[in-house]
BAKOL-842204 format. One record per residue: residue number from 1; chain; y, x, z negated of N, C-alpha, C in turn. Coordinates in steps of 0.001 Angstrom, whole numbers, plus 500000, padded with zeros to 6 digits. Layout:
ATOM   seq   mol       ny       nx       nz      cay      cax      caz       cy       cx       cz
ATOM   NUM     A        Y        X        Z        Y        X        Z        Y        X        Z
...
END
This chain:
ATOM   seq   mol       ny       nx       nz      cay      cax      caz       cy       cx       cz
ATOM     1     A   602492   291240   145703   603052   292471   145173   601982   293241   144415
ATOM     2     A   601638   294495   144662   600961   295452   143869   601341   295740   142443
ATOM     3     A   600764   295455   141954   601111   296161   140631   599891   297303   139828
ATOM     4     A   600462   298243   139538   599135   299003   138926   599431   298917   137205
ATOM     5     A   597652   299541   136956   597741   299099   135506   597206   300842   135271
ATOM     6     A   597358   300772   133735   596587   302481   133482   595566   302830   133644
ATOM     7     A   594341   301377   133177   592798   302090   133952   592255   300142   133537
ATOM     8     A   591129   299984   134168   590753   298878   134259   590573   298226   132872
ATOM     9     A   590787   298398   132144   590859   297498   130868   592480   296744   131098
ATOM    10     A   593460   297587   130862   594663   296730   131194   595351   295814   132519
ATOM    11     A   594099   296605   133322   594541   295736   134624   593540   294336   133743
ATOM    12     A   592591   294233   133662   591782   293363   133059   592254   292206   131874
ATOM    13     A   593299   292943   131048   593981   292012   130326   594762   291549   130641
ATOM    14     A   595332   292164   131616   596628   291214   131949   596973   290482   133652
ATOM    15     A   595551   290483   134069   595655   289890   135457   594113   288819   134828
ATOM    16     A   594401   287676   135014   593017   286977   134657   592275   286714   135796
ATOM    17     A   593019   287159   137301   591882   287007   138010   591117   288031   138120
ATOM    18     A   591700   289227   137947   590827   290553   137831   589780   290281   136724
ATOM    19     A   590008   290101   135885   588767   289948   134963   587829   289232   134795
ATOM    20     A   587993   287857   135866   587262   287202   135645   586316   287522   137197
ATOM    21     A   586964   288114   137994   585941   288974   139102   585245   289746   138538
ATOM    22     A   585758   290823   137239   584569   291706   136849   583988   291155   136214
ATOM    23     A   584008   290220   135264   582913   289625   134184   582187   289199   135273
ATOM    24     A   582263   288597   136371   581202   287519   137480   580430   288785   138188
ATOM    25     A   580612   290474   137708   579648   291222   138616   578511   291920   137790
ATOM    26     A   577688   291827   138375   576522   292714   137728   576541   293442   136320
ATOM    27     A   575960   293397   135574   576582   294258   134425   576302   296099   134857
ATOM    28     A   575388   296305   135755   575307   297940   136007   576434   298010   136916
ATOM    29     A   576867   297032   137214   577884   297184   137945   579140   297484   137086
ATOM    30     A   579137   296557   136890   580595   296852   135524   580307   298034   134379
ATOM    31     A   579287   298218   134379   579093   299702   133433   579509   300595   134043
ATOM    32     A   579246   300965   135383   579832   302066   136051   581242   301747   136600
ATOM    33     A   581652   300927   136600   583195   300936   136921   583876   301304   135187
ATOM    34     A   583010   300775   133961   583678   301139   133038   583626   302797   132962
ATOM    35     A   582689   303060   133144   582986   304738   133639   583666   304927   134117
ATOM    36     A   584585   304740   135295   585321   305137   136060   586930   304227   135322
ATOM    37     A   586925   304089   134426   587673   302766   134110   589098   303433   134722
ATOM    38     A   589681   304929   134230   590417   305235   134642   591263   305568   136036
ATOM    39     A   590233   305299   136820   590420   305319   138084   590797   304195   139137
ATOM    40     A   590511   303118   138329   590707   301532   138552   591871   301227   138265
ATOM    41     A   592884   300868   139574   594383   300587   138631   594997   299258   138768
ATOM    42     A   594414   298779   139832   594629   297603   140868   593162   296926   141248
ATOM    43     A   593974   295482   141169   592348   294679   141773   592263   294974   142900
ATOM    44     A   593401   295128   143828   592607   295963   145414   591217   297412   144843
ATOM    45     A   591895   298135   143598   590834   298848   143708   589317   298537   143268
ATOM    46     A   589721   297508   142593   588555   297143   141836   587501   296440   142588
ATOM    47     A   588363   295694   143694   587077   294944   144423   586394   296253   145590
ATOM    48     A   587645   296952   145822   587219   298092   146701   585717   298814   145675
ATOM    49     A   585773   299323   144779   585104   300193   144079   583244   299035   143914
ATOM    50     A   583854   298086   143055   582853   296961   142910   581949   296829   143820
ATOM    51     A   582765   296598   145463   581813   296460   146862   581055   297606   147162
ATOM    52     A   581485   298739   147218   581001   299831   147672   579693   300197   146220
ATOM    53     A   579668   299862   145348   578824   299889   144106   578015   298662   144157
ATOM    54     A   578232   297761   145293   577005   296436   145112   576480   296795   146452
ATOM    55     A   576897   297624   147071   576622   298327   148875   575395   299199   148605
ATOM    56     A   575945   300121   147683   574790   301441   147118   573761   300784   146562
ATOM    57     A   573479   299734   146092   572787   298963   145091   572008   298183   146010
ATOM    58     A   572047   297809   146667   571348   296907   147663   570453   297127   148169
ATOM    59     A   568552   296650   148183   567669   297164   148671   567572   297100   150073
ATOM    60     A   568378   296817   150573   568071   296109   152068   568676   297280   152968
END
């Protein structure tokens, strides 16, 4: 079941697997999703956003 939260801090407190996916990513990574925090409502979005931000990041 989906559930959305208001912006990635509360999805973060109250789903512990969400948070413990963002603590395990990059910290420029998680800086710019904290930028966007509001836009993050769901861990579907978060891993969506996360991947596409470790995609851009990638020297290869």
């Amino acid at each position: 079941m989906r559930r959305d939260y208001a912006d990635l801090y509360a999805l973060c407190r109250h789903d512990p697997a969400a948070d413990a996916y963002f603590q395990a990513l990059p910290e420029e990574v998680r800086s710019r999703l904290s930028g966007r925090m509001k836009q993050v409502n769901t861990f579907a979005d978060l891993r969506r956003r996360a991947s596409a931000l470790l995609e851009a990041s990638d020297p290869f």
